[in-house]
Each structure stands twice: as C-alpha cells, then as structure tokens.
C-alpha positions in Angstrom: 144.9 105.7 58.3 148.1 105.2 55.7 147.4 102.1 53.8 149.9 99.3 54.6 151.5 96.1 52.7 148.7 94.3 51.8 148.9 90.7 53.1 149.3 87.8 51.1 147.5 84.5 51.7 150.0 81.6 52.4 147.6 79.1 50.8 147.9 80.7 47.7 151.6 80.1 47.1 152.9 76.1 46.7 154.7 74.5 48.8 157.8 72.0 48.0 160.9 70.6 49.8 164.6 71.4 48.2 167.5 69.6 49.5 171.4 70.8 48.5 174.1 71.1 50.8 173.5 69.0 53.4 170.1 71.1 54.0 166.6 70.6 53.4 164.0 73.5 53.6 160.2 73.9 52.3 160.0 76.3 49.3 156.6 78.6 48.7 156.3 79.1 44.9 153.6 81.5 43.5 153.9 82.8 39.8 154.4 82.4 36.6 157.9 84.6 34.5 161.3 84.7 35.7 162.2 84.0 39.8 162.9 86.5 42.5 164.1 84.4 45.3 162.4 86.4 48.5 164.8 85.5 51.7 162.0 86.4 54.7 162.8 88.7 57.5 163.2 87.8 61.3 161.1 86.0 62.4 159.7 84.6 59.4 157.7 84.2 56.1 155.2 86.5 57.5 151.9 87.7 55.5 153.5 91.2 54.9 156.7 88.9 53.3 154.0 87.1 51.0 152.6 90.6 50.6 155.4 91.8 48.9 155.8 88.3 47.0 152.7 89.1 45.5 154.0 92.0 43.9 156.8 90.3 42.4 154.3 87.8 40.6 151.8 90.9 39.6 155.0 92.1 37.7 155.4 89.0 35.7 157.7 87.1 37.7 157.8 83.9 40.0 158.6 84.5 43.8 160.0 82.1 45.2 160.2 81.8 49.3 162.8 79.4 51.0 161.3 78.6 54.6 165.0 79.1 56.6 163.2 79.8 60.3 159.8 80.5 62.2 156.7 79.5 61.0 155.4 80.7 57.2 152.4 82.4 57.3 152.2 83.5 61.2 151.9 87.3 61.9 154.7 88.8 64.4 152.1 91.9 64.6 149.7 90.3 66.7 150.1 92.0 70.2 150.4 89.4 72.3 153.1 87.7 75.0 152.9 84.0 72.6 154.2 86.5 69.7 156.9 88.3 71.3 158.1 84.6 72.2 158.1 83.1 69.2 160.0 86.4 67.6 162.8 85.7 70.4 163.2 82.2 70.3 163.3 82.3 66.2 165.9 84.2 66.6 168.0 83.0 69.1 167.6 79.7 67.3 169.2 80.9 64.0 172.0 82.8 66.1 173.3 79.6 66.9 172.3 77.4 64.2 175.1 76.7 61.8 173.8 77.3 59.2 174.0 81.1 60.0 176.9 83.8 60.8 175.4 86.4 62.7 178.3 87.4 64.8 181.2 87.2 62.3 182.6 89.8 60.2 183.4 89.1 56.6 181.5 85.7 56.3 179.0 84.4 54.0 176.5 82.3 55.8 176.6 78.3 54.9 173.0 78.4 54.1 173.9 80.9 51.5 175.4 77.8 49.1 171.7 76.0 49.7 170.5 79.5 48.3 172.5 79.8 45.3 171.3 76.3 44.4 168.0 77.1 44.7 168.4 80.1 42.2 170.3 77.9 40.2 167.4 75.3 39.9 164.7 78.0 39.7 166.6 79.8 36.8 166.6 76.5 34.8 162.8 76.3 35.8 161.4 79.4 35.4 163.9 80.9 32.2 164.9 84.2 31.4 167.9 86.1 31.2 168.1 85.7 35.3 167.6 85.7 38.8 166.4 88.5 41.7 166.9 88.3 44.8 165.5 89.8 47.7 167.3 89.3 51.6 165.4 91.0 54.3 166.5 91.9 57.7 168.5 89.0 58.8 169.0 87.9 55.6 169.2 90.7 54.0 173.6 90.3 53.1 172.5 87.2 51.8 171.5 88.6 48.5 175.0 90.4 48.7 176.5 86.6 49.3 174.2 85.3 46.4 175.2 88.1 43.6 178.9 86.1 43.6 176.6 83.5 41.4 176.3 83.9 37.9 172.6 83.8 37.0 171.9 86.2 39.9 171.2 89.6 38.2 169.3 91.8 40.6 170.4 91.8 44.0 168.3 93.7 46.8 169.5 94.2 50.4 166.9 95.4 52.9 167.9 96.4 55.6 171.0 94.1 56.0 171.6 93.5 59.9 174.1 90.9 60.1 176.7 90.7 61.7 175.8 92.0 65.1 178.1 93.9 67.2 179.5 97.0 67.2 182.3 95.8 66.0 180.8 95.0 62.9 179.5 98.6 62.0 182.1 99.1 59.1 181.1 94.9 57.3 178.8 92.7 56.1 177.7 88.9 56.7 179.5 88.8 52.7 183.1 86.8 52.6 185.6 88.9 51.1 186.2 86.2 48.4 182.0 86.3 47.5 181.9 90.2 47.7 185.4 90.3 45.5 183.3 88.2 43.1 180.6 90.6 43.3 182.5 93.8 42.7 184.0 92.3 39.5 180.5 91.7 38.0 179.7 95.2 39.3 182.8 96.0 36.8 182.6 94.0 33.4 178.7 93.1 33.6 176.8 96.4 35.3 175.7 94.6 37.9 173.5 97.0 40.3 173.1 96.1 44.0 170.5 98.0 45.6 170.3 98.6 49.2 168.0 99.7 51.5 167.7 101.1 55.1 166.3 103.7 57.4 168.3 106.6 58.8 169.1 105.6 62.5 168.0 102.1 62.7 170.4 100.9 65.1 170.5 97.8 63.5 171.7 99.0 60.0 174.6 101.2 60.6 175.6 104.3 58.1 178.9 102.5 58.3 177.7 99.8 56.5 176.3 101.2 53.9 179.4 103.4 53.5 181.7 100.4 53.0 179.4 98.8 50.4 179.9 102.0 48.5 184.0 101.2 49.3 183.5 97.8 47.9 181.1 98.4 45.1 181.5 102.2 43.9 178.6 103.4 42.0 177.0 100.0 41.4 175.9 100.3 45.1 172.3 102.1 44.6 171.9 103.2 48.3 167.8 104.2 49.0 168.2 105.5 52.4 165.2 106.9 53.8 164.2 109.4 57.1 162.6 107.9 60.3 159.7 110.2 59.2 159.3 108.5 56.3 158.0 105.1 57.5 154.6 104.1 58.8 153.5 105.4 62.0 152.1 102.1 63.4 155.6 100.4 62.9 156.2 98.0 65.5 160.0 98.8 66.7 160.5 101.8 68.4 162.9 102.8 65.1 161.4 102.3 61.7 163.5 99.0 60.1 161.5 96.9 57.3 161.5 99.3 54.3 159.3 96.9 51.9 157.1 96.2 54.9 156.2 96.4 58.4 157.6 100.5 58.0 156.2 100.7 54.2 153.1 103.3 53.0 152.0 101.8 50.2 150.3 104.7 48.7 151.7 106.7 46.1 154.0 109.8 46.4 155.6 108.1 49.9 159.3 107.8 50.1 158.9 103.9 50.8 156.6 103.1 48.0 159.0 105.2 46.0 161.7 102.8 47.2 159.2 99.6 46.5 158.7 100.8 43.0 162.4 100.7 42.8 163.2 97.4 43.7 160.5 95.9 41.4 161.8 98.8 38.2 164.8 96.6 38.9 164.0 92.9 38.6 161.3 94.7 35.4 164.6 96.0 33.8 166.5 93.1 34.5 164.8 90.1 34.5 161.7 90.9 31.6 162.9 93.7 29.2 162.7 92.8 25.9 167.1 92.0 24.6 
C-alpha cells in the first residue's frame, strides 16, 4: 500500500475569528516562524489539508488556515451518501455566495481582499521577510489574486479550477489589474509562482496553465505531473489534489517530488538566512 498524506489532528491547531471586509471567518493557527496562509480545497479544511499544514510548521513556519466553507476537520473520504452531500451542497453554496467568482473570467474573488488582510495581519504577527500562500482546488487562483500584495512572497497554485466553463479554459479567477500587479513583481522583485496540476484533469485545463506562462514568463514554475503519477486509491475518477488526496508521500514519487518543492520554496523564501 503507497503511504498517503498523513492526517493532521484539528484539535491541535487554534482556533480564532478574523473580521476585514465586511467578512468574518474562523482561523486555525498551528506553529511557530513565518506564515503560510493554506486556502483549503473543496469541500473543506479536511484532515489531509491539516496534513499538509503540518508540514509547513515541521519546516519552521506558522500555517495558518482561514475556514471559507464546509466543516474544518470532516473527511470527504468517508464512503458514504451523508459525504457525497455535504461535498455537493459545499459547493453549490460557494458558487453562489458572493464572496466567490466561480463562473467569471478575469476576476479576483471578493473574499480574496479578506485574504490579503489576513496575510497582512499574520506577517506583522508572525515576522520575517514574508508570506506563503497556498490555494487549493477552488481556491487555488486565489494565491495568484494574493501575490498582487506586497508581503506575499511565495505563491502556490494547486490545482487552480476556477472559473468553470469551457469558456474559461484559456483564464484564471485573477483580475487582470491583480495579475498585472503580479507580473510586475515577477519582473523587478523575482517573484516565483509555482503551479501545480495533473495532466488531463478536466478541471485544470493545459490552457490555463499555458496563459499563466503568457502572463508570467519564466516566473511561472509549472510541476505538471502524469495521471500515473498520483495515488491509486484517489477518489475522482481523474487524479486532481497534487499535495493530497492524489499525493505518495514516499520518497522518489513524482508528487512528493512536487511536495518537496512547494515547501524548498516558502524554506528559500520565507527562512533563509539575508
């Protein structure tokens, strides 16, 4: 059996309330070191998710988890008809909530202003040169959206799936002002935007990855991966979650590879020595 993402406890993490914006969501803390901000996947902060936020704080940093939908800690792998439920009504409610874009083509999602106040306050909090950020799935343009602030100075997008539509192939849930932002960092400061996705998940288009390349030449860092590569007891028909429902966290895999990336990134950005 290929050893998975372990899971994370959600007892072990802190739990506060942030308000900016006009919105108010619970925050999961765990850590001590600079902050990654860890935007969960559908449909929510997940034990895999807090898996992965454990890494972060083994590295030396503090994850920090803003609660946007479902319910934090519950597992969407359990094989029963109360899970597939929940998974569909989570995310039909945040298609329609406003404080996301899923359908629209060149927008940055409100929520994403609540966002980059929360890195904002976490920077102040935690110090260090900067911010990472992590956006999964769903979310996963919002660390796109979030790289337009400042103190934001590792960017991840895992498999980025907004906006829906095949008319959105060739975009991303990024305004053209935020990403216009973005590509001038990627110019004057070396700002490196990693992305990540597997080869025919129909929810991550090779178009989309080919216009971030447009937009953000070679400070795009694309880790795109084979359906073989991902874990045989994934749970969609095509592998999607590179860093975890898909991941083989064993050494020598082409996802772990791509794990140990993400975190060489927020180690080279956030806590190597000036």
């Amino acid at each position: 059996m290929k050893k998975r993402m372990d899971e994370g406890v959600l007892g072990t993490f802190t739990q506060e309330r942030f308000e900016s914006d006009g919105f108010t969501h619970d925050v999961y803390r765990k850590g001590e070191g600079p902050a990654v901000v860890v935007v969960a996947e559908m449909p929510g902060i997940s034990p895999m998710v807090l898996g992965f936020a454990d890494r972060v704080v083994a590295l030396g940093c503090t994850a920090v988890l803003p609660d946007l939908f479902g319910t934090a800690g519950r597992d969407p792998l359990v094989k029963d008809a109360s899970t597939k439920l929940y998974a569909v009504s989570t995310m039909a409610r945040a298609c329609v909530s406003r404080e996301f874009t899923a359908f629209a083509t060149g927008r940055s999602s409100p929520v994403v202003t609540f966002l980059r106040a929360l890195a904002r306050k976490e920077h102040a909090r935690c110090g260090g040169p900067g911010v990472g950020v992590v956006g999964m799935c769903f979310t996963g343009g919002f660390g796109l959206a979030m790289a337009a602030e400042p103190c934001v100075l590792a960017p991840v997008l895992s498999q980025p799936s907004l906006p829906i539509g095949p008319h959105a192939r060739r975009g991303i849930d990024c305004s053209a002002e935020d990403l216009a932002i973005v590509a001038q960092r990627c110019a004057r400061e070396d700002l490196k935007v990693i992305g990540l996705r597997f080869r025919g998940d129909p929810l991550v288009p090779e178009e989309r990855f080919a216009f971030l390349r447009e937009k953000l030449g070679s400070a795009f860092v694309a880790v795109e991966l084979d359906q073989r590569d991902g874990h045989p007891d994934s749970p969609l028909p095509r592998h999607h979650s590179v860093l975890t429902a898909s991941l083989i966290d064993e050494p020598g895999q082409r996802t772990r590879d791509a794990l140990d990336q993400v975190l060489a990134l927020f180690r080279d950005k956030l806590l190597a020595a000036p």
